[in-house]
N, C-alpha and C positions, 0 to 999 in steps of 0.2 A: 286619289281616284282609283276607283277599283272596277275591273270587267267580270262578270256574269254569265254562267252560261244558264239557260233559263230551264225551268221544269217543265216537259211538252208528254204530258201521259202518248203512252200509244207511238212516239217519236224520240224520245233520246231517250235511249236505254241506255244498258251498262255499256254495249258494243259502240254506241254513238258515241256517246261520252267518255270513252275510250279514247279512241280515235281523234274525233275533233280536239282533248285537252292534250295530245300528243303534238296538235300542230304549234302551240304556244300562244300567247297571250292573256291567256283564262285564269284569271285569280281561283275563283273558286265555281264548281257546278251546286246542280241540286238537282234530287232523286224526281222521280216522275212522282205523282203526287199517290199515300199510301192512303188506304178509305180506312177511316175509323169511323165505326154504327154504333156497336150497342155493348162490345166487348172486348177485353185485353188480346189484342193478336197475337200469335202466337211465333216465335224466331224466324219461324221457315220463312214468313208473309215478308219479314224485312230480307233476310239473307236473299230473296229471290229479286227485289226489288233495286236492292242496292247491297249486294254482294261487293262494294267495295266496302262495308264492315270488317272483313275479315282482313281488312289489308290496312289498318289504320286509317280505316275512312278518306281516304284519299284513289285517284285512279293510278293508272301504271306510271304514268308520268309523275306522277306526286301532287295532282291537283287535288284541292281540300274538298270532300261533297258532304252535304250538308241532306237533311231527312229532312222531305217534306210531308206532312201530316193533311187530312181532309177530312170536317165532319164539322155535327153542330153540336154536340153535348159536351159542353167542357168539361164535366169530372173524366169522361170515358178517354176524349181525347189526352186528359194532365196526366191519366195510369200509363196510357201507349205510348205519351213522349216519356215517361221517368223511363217507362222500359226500351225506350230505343239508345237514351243515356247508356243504359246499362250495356246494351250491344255496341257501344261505340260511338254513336252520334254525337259530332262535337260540336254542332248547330242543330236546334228544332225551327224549321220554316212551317208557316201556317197558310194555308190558301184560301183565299177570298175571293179568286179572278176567274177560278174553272166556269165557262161560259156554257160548257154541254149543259141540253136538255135532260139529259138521264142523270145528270150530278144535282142539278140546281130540283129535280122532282125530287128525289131523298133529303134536300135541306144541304146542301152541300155548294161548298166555291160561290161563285157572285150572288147568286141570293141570297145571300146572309147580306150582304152588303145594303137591305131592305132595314135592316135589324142590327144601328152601331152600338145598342147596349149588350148585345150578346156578342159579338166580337170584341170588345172590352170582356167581358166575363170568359171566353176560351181565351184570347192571351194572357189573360189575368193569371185564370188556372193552370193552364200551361207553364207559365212564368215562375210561378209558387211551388210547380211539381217536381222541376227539374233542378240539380245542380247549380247553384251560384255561378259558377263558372262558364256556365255552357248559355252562351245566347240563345235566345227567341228572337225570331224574325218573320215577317208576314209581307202577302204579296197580295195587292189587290189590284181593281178596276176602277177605274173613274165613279163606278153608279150604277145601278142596273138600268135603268133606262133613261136617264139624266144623270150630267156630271155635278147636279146642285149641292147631294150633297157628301162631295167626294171629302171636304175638309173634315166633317164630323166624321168620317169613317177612320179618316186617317190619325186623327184625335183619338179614337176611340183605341183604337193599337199602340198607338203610342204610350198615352196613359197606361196603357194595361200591363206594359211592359216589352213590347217589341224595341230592341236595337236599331232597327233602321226598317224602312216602310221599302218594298219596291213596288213602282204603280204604273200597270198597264194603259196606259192613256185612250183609252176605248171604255165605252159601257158593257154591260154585258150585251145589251141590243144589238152594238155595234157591229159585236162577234169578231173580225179581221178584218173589216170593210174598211182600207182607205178614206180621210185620211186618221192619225194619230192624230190627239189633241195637246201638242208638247206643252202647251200653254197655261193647261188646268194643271198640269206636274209643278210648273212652277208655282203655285196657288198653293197646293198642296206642300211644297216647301216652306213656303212662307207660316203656315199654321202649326208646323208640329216642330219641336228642338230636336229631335232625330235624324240622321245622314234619309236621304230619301234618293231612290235609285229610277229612273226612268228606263221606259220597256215599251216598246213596242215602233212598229215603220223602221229601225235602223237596217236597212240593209248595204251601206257601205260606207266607206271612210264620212264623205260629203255628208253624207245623212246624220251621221253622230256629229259632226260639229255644226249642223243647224238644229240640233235637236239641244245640243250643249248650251247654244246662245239662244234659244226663244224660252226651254225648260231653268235655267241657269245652273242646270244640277250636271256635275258632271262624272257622277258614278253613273252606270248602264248594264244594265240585264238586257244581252242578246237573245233572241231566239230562233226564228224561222230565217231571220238573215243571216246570220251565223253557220247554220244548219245550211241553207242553199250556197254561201262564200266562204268555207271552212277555215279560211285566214283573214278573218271579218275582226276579231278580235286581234291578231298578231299586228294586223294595220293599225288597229284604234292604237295599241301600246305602244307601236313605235311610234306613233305622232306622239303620243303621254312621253315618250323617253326622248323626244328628238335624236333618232337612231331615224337609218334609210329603210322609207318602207319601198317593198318588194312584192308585186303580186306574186301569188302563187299560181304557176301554168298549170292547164290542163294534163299535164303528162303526170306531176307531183298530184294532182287531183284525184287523178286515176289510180295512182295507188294508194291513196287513202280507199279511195274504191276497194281495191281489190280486196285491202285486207277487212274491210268491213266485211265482206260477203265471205271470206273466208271464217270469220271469227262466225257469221250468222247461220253457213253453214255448221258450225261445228256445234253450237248451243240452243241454238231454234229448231234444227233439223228440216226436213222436206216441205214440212209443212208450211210452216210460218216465213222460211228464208226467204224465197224469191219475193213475197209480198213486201218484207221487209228496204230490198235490195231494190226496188220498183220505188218505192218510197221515196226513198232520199235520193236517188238517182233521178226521180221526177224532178227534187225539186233543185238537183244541182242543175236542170237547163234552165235555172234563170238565171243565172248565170255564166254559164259555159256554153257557150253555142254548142260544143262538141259532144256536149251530153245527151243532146239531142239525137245524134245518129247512134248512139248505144241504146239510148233510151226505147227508138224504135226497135230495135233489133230485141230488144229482152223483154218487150212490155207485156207482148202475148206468150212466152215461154213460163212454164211451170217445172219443167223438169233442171234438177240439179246438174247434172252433171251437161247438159248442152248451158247451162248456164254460164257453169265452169270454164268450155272452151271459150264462151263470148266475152265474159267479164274477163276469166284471165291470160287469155289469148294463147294458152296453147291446152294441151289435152290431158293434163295433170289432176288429178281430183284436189281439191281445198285444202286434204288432212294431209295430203302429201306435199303442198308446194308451199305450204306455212311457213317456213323457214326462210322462203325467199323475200313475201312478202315484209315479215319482219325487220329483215335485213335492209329492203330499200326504203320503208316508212322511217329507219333511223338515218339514211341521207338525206332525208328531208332538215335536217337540223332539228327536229321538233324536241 
């Protein structure tokens, strides 16, 4: 049984994916998803994306991440994965599930899933491109607008050469709309010889073992539950390990906080930070009542350094008080 942490463009960056695989239970992540159009990209496009290249394709903690890929012309997409091989990538992931409107208009993510002979033809190509050694792996959606015919998609990767299917239990229609359909995942088991990963509704312990027993699959790609209960995956794997699970408080919460907004200052800069930090603190109050009363307090602020005093409770700037953060994110046990 293996946990997941999922590819969320726009949402789990380096700094997330940081962070959250520090807290434990996350076998392996995967990069936010990288656009391939019409030509060979160039280092900088990966090293920005998934900067943990440079570190043995793993995060701080040593969790493995894996390059996700996006596009519909398999020869351009098979040159971009040999050269992300070539950078490091010790997995090529392929995306089928991106449900944006401005992805699926260029031919990109669950639209293809209209078209299972061309997703057979990029995993094919992809698969032939790259290294023997280094898996191909792909993530889709039930269907663009019906899950009828989620088997032949999933056929159609499999064939092609994907290691293992992860399948969002939603159409593209569905978009995030409540509920999951654990049930077509199981369907989707039964048709293809490949490990198949179920994704989407988990958002706490309970929820992964009705999703376990209705889908029968019990590998799992977190995402948005994950991302809002940071020990979402630490829970799944102590129940995997029969080990005590332990929530984690709001005070341990709050310094994954802190240091997230410290690392966002430092790499995002003025601009991008507090949107960033508004982000995931949004959606940590579904689960933390307490995120709530921060939440309000920082929602309407733009400036850094009043950020600073609110997120990090005294008057120190980010670049300065780094050390401390550090420090207590390793009492976490993570």
């Amino acid at each position: 049984m293996q946990i997941a942490l999922a590819p969320m463009e726009g949402l789990v960056d380096e700094i997330l994916r940081d962070v959250l695989t520090r807290v434990g239970g996350i076998d392996w992540c995967v990069t936010e998803f990288i656009r391939v159009t019409d030509r060979l990209l160039p280092a900088a496009t990966y090293e920005k994306l998934a900067p943990e290249l440079s570190q043995g394709s793993r995060t701080r903690a040593g969790t493995p991440m894996r390059v996700q890929l996006l596009g519909s012309d398999p020869q351009c997409l098979a040159e971009n994965a040999a050269f992300a091989c070539e950078l490091g990538a010790p997995v090529i992931d392929l995306n089928f599930g991106c449900p944006a409107k401005t992805v699926n208009r260029s031919r990109g993510g669950a639209v293809l899933l209209k078209e299972p002979e061309l997703m057979f033809a990029i995993v094919d190509a992809v698969r032939r491109a790259v290294p023997s050694g280094i898996p191909v792996t792909a993530k889709m959606r039930l269907g663009y607008e019906a899950p009828d015919g989620a088997m032949d998609c999933a056929r159609a990767l499999a064939d092609g050469g994907s290691a293992h299917v992860v399948v969002h239990a939603r159409t593209k229609v569905d978009g995030y709309k409540p509920p999951a359909h654990w049930e077509w995942v199981a369907r989707v088991a039964e048709a293809v010889s490949v490990p198949v990963f179920a994704n989407g509704e988990v958002w706490t312990l309970d929820d992964y073992l009705r999703c376990r027993e209705i889908s029968g699959v019990a590998d799992i790609m977190l995402g948005r539950g994950l991302v809002s209960r940071p020990d979402l995956a630490r829970q799944i794997a102590a129940w995997r390990d029969g080990a005590e699970i332990r929530e984690m408080p709001w005070q341990d919460v709050r310094v994954l906080l802190e240091d997230f907004w410290r690392q966002a200052r430092r790499k995002l800069g003025p601009r991008y930070a507090p949107g960033r930090l508004k982000q995931w603190l949004g959606m940590l109050t579904r689960s933390y009542p307490e995120a709530l009363v921060l939440f309000a307090e920082v929602r309407r602020e733009s400036d850094c350094e009043l950020l600073d005093r609110l997120v990090l409770g005294h008057g120190l700037p980010a670049c300065v008080a780094g050390s401390v953060g550090e420090e207590a994110l390793c009492d976490l046990g993570a």
